[in-house]
DSSP file (Angstrom, degrees, kcal/mol; ACC not computed):
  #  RESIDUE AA STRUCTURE BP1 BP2  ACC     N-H-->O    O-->H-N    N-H-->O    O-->H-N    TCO  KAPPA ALPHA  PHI   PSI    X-CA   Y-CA   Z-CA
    1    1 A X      >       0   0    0      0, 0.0     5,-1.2     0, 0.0     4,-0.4   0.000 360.0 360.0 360.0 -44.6    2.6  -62.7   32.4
    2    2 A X  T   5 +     0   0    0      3,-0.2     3,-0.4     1,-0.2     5,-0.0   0.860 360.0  57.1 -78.7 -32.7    2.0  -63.7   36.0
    3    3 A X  T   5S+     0   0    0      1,-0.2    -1,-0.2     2,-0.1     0, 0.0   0.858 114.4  32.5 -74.1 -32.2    5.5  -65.6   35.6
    4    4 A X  T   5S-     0   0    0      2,-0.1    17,-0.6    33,-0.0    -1,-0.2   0.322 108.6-117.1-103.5  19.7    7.4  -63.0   34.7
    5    5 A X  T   5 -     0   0    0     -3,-0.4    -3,-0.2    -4,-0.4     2,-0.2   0.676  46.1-179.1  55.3  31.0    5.6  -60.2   36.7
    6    6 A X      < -     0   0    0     -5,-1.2     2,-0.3    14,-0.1    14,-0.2  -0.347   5.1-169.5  -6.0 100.0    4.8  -58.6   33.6
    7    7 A X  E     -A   19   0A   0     12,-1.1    12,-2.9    -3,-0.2     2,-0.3  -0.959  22.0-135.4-131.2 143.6    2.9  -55.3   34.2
    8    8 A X  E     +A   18   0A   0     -2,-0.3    10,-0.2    10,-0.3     3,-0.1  -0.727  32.9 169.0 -95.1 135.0    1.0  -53.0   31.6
    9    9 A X  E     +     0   0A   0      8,-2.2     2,-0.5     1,-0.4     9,-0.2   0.538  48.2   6.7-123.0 -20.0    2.0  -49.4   32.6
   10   10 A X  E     -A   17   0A   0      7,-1.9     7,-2.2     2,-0.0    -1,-0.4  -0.989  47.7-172.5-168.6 151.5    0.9  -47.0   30.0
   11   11 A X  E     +A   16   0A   0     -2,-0.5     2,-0.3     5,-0.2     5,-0.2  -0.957   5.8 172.1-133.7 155.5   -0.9  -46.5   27.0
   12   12 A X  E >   -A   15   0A   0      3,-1.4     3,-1.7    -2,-0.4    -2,-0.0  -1.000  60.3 -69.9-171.1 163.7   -1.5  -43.7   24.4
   13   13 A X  T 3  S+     0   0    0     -2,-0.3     3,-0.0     1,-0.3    -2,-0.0   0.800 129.6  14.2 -49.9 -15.0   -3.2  -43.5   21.1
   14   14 A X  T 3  S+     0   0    0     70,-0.1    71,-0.5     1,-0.0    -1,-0.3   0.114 115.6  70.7-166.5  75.1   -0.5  -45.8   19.3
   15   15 A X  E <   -A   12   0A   0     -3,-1.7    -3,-1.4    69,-0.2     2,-0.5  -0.970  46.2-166.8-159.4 147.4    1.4  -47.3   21.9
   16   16 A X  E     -AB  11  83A   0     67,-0.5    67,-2.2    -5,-0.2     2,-0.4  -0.912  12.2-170.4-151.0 126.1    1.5  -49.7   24.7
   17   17 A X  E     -AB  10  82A   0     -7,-2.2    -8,-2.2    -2,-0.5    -7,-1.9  -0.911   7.1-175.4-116.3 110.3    4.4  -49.9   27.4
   18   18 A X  E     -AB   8  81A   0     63,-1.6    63,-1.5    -2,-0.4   -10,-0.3  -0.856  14.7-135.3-118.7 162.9    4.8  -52.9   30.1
   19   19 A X  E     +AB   7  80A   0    -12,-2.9   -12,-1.1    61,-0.2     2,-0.3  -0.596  18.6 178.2-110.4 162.1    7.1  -53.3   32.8
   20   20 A X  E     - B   0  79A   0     59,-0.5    59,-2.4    -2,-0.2     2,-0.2  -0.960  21.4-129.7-153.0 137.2    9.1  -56.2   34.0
   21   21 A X  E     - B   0  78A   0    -17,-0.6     2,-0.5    -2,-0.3    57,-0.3  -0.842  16.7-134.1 -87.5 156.1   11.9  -56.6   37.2
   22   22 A X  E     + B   0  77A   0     55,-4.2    55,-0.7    -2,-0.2     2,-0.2  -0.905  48.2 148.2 -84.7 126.9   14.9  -57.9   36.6
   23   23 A X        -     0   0    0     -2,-0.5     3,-0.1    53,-0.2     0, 0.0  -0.401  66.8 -91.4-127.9-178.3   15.2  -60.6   39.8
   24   24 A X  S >  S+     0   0    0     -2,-0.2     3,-1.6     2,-0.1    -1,-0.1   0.736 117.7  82.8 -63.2 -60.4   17.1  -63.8   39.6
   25   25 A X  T 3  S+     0   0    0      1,-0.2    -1,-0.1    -3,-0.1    -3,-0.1   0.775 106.1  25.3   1.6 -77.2   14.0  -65.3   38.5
   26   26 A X  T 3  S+     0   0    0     -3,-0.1     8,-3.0    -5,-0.1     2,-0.3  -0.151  93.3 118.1-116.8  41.6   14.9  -64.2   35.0
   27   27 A X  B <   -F   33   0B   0     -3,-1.6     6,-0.2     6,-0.3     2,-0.1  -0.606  65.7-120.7 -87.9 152.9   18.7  -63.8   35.0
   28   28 A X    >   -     0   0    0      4,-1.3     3,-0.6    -2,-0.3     6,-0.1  -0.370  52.8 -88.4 -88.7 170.7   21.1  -65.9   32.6
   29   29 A X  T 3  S+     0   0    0      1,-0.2    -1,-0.1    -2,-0.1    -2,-0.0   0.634 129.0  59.1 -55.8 -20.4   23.7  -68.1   35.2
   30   30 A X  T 3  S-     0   0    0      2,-0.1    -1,-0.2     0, 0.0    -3,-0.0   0.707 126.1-100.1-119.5 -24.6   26.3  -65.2   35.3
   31   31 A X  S <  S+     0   0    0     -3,-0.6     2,-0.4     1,-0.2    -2,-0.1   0.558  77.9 128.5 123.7   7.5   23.6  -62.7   36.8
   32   32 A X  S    S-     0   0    0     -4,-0.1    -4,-1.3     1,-0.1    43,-0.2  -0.645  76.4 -86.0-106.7 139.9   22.3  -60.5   33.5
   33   33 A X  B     -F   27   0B   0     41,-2.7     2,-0.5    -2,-0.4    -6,-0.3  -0.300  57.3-111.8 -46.5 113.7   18.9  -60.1   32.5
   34   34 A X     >  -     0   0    0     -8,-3.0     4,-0.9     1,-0.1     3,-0.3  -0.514  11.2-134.9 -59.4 118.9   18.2  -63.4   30.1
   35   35 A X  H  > S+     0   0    0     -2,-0.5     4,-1.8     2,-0.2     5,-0.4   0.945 110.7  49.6 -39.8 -57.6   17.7  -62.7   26.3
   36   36 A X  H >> S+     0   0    0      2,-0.2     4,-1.8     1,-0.1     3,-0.5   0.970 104.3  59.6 -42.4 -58.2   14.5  -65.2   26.4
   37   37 A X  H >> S+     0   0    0     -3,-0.3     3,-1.6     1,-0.2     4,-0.8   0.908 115.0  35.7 -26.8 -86.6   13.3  -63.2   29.5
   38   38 A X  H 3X S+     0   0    0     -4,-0.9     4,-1.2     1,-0.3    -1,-0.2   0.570 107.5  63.6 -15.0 -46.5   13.3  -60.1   27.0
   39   39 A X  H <X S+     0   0    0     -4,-1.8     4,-0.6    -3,-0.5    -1,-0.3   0.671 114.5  35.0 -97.0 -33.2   12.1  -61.8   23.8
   40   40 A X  H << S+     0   0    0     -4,-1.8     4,-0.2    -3,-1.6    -2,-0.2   0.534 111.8  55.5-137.3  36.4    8.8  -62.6   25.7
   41   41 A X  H  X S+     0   0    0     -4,-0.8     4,-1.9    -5,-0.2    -2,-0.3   0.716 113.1  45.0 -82.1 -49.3    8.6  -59.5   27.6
   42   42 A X  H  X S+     0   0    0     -4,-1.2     4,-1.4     2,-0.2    -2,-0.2   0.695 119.0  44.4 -98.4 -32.8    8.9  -58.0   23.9
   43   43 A X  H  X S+     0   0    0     -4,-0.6     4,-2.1     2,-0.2    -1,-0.2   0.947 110.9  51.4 -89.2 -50.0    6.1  -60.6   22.4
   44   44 A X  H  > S+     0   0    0      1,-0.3     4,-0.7     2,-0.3    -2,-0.2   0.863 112.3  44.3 -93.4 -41.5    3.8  -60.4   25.1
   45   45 A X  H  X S+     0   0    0     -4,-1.9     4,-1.7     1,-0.2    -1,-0.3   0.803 117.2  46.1 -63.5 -36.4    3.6  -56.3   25.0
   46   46 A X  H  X S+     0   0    0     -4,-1.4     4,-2.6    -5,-0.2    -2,-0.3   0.848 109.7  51.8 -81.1 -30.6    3.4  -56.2   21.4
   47   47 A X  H  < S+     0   0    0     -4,-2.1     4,-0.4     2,-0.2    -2,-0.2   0.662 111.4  51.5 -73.3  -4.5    0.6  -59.0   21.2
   48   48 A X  H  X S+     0   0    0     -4,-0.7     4,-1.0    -5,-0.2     3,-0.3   0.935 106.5  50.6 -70.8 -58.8   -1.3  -56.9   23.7
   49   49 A X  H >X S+     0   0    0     -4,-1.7     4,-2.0     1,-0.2     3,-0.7   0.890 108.2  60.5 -47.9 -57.9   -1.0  -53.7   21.6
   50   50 A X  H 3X S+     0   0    0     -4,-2.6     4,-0.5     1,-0.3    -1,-0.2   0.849 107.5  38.1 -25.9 -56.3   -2.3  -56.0   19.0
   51   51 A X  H 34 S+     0   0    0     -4,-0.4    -1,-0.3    -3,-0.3    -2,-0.2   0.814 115.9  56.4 -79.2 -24.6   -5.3  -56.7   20.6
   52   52 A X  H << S+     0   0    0     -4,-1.0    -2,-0.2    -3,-0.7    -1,-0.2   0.758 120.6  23.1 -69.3 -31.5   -5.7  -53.2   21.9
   53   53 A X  H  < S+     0   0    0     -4,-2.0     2,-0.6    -5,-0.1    -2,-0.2   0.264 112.3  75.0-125.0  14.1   -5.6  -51.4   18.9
   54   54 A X  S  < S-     0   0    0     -4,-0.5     5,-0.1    -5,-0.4     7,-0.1  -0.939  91.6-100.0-114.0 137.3   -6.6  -54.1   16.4
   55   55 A X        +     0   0    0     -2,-0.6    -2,-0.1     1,-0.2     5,-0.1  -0.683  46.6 168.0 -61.1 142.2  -10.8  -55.6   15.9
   56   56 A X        +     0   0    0     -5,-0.1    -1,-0.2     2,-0.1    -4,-0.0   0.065  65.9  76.4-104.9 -35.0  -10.4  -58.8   18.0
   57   57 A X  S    S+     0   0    0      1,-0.2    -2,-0.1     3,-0.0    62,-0.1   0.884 112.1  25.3 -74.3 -35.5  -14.2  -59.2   17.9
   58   58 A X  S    S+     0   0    0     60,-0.1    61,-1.7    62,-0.0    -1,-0.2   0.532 122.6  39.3-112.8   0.6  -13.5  -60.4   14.3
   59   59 A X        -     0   0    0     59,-0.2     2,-0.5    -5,-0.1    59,-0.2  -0.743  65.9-127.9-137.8-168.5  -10.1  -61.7   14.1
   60   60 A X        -     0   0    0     57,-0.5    57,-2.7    -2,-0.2     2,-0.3  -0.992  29.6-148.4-129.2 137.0   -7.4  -63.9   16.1
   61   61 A X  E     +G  116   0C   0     -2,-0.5     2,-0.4    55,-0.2    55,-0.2  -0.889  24.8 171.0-117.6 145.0   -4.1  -62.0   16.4
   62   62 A X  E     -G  115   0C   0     53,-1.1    53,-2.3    -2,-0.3     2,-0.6  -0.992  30.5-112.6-147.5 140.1   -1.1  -64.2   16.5
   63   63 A X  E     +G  114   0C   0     -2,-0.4    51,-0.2    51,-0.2     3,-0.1  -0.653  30.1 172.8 -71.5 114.4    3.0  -63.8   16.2
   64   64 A X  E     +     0   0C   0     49,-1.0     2,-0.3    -2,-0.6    50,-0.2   0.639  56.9   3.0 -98.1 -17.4    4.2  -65.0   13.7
   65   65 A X  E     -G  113   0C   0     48,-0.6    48,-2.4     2,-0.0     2,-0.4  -0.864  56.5-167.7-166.2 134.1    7.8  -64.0   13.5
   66   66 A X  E     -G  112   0C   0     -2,-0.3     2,-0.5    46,-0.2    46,-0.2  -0.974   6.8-169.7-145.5 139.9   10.2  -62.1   16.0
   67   67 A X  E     -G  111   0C   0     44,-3.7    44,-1.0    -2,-0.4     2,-0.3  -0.946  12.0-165.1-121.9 108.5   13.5  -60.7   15.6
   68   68 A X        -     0   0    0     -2,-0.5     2,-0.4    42,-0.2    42,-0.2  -0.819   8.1-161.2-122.9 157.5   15.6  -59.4   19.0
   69   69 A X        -     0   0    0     40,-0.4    40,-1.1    -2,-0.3     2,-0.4  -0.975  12.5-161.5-125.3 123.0   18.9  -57.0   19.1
   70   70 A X  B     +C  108   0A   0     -2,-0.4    38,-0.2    38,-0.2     3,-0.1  -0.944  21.3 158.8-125.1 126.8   20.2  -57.5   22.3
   71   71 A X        +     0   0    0     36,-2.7     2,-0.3     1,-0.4    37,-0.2   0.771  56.8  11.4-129.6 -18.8   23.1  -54.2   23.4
   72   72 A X  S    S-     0   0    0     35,-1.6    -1,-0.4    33,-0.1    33,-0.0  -0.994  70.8-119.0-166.8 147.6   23.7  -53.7   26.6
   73   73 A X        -     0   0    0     -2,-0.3     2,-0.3    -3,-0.1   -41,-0.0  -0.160  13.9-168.2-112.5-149.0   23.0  -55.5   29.9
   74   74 A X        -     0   0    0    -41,-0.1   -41,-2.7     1,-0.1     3,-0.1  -0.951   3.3-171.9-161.6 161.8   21.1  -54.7   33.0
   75   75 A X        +     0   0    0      1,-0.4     2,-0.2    -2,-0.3    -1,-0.1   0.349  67.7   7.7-124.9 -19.0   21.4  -56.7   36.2
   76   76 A X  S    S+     0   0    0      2,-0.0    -1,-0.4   -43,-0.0   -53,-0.2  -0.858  95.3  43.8-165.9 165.1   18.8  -55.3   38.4
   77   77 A X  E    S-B   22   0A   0    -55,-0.7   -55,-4.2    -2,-0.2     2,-0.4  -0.396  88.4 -57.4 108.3-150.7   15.5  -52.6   38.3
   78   78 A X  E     -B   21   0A   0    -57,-0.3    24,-0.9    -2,-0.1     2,-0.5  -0.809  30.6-121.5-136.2-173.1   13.7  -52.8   35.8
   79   79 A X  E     -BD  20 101A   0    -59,-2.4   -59,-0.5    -2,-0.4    22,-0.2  -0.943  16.8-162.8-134.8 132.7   12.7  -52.9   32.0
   80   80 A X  E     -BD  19 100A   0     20,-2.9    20,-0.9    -2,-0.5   -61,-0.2  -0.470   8.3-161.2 -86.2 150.2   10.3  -50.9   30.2
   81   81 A X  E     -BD  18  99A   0    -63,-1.5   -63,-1.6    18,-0.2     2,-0.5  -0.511   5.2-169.3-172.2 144.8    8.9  -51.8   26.8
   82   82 A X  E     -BD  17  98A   0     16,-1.6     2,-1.3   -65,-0.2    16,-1.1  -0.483   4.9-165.4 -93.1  96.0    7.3  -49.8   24.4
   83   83 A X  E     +B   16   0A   0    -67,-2.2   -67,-0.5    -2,-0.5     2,-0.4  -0.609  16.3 162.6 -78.0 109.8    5.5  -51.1   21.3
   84   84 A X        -     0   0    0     -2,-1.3    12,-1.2    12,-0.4   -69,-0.2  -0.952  35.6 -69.2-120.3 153.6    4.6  -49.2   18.5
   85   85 A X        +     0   0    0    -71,-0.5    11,-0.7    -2,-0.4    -1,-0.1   0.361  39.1 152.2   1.9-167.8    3.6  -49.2   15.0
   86   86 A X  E    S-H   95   0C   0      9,-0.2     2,-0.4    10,-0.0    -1,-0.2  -0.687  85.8  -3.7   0.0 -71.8    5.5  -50.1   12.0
   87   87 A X  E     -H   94   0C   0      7,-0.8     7,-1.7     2,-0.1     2,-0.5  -0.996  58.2-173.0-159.0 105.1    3.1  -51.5    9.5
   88   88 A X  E     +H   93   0C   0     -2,-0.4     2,-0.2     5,-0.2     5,-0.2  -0.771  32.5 163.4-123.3  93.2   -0.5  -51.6   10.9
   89   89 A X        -     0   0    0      3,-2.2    -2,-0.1    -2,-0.5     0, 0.0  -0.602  54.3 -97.0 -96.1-178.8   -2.1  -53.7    7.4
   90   90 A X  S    S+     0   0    0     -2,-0.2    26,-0.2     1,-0.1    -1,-0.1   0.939 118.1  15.4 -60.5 -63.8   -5.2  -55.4    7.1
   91   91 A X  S    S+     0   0    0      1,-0.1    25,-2.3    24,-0.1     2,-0.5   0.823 126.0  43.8 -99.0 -23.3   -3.7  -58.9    7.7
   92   92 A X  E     - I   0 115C   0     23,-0.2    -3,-2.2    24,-0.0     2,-0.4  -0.947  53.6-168.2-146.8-177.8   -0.4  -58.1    9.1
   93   93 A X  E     -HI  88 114C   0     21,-2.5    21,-0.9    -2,-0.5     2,-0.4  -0.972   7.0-159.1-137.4 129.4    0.9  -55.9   11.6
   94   94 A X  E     -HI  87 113C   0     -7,-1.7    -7,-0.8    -2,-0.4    19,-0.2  -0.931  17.9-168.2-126.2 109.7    5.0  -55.2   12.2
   95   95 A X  E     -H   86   0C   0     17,-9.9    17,-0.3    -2,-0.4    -9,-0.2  -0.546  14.9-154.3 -92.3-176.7    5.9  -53.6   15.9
   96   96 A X        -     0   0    0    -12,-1.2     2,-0.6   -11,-0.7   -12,-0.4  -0.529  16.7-174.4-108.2  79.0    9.0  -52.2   17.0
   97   97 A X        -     0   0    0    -14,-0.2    13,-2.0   -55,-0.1     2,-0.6  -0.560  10.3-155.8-115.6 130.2    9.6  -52.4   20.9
   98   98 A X  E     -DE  82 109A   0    -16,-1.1   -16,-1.6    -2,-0.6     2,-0.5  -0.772   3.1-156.2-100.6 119.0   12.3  -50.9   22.5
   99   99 A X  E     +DE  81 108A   0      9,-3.0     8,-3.3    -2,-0.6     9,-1.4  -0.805  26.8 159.2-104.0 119.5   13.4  -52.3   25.7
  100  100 A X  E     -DE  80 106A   0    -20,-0.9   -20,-2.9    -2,-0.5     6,-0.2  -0.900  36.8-100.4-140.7 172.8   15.2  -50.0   27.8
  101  101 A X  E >   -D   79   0A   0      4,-1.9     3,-7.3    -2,-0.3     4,-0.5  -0.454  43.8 -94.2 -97.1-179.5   16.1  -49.4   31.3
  102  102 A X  T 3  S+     0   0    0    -24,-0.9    -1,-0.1     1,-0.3   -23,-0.1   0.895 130.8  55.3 -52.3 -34.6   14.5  -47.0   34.0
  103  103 A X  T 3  S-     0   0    0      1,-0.1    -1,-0.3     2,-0.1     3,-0.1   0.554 125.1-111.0 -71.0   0.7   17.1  -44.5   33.0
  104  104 A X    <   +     0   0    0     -3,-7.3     2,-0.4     1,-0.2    -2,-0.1   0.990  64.3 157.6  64.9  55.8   15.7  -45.0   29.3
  105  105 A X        -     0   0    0     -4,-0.5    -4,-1.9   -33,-0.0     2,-0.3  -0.973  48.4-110.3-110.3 127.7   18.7  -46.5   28.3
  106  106 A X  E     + E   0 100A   0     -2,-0.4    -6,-0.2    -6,-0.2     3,-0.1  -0.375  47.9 156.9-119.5 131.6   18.5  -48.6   25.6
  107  107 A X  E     -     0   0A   0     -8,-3.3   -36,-2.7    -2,-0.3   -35,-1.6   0.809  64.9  -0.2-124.8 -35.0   18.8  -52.2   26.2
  108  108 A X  E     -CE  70  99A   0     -9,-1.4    -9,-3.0   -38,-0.2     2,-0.5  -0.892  58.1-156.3-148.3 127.5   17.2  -54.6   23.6
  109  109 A X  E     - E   0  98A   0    -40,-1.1   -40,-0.4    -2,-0.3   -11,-0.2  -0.936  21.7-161.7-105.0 111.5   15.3  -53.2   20.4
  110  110 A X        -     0   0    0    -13,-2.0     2,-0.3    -2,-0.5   -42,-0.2  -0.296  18.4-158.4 -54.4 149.6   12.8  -55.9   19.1
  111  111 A X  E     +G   67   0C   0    -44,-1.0   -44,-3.7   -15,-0.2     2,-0.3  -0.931  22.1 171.0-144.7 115.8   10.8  -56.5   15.6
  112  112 A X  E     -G   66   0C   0     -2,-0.3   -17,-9.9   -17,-0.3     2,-0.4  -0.979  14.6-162.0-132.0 155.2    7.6  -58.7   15.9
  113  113 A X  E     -GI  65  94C   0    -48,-2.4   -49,-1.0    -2,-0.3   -48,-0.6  -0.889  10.4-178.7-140.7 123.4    5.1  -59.3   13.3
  114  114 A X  E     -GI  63  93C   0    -21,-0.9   -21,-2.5    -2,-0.4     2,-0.4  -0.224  12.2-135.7-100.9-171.4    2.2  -60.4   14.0
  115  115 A X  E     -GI  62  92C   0    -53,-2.3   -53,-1.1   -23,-0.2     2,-1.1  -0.987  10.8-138.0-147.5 136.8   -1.3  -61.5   11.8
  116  116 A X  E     -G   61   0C   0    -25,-2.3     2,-0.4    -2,-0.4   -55,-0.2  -0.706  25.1-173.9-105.1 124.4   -4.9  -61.1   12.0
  117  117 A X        -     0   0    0    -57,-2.7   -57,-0.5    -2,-1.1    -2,-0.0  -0.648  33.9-102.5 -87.7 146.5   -6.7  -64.5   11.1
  118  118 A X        -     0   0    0     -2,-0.4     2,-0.6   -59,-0.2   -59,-0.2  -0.383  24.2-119.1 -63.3 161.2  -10.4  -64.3   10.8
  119  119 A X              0   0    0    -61,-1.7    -1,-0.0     1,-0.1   -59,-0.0  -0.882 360.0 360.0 -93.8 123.5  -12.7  -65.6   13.6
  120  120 A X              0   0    0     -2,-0.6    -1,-0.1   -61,-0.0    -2,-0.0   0.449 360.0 360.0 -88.5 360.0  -14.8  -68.4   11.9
């Protein structure tokens, strides 16, 4: 989080939205926002949401599989992104988060699904 400035900005009853700059820090050689950069900007907000909206007190939430669509590229500001539902089961949980830029421009749409194990 702390390595990619990773900041929680907003929340609502089934959503959770974080911020990120695009710096050199997390730019590809040529000067574009890095797809990896993105991919765990996209993990880390949805494994949050997880814990936010999921019992933690009884289970361990973990990603288990993540799928990114990458469209358009950004160079500078920053990027929002929004998790929300899919599939909230009992053992696993499917987000969508849509990564876009300030101008709500649509920049990478994500699919992670994550699982709740019990705490033993």
């Amino acid at each position: 989080m702390e390595t990619l400035d990773i900041s929680y900005v907003d929340i609502g009853d089934d959503f959770l939205t974080a911020k990120m700059p695009v710096t050199p820090k997390v730019h590809q050689p040529d000067g574009v926002l890095h797809g990896g950069a993105m991919v765990a900007l996209a993990e880390s907000v949805g494994s949050a949401a997880s814990y936010v909206f999921l019992n933690t007190d009884d289970f361990y939430i973990r990603g288990i599989e993540i799928a990114a669509n990458h469209v358009k590229s950004i160079k500078e500001g920053n990027v929002l992104a929004k998790a929300t539902f899919i599939h909230k089961g009992r053992t696993t949980q499917l987000w969508s988060i849509k990564i876009t830029d300030e101008n709500d421009r649509l920049i990478s749409i994500v699919k992670l699904t994550t699982i709740a194990l019990p705490k033993k």
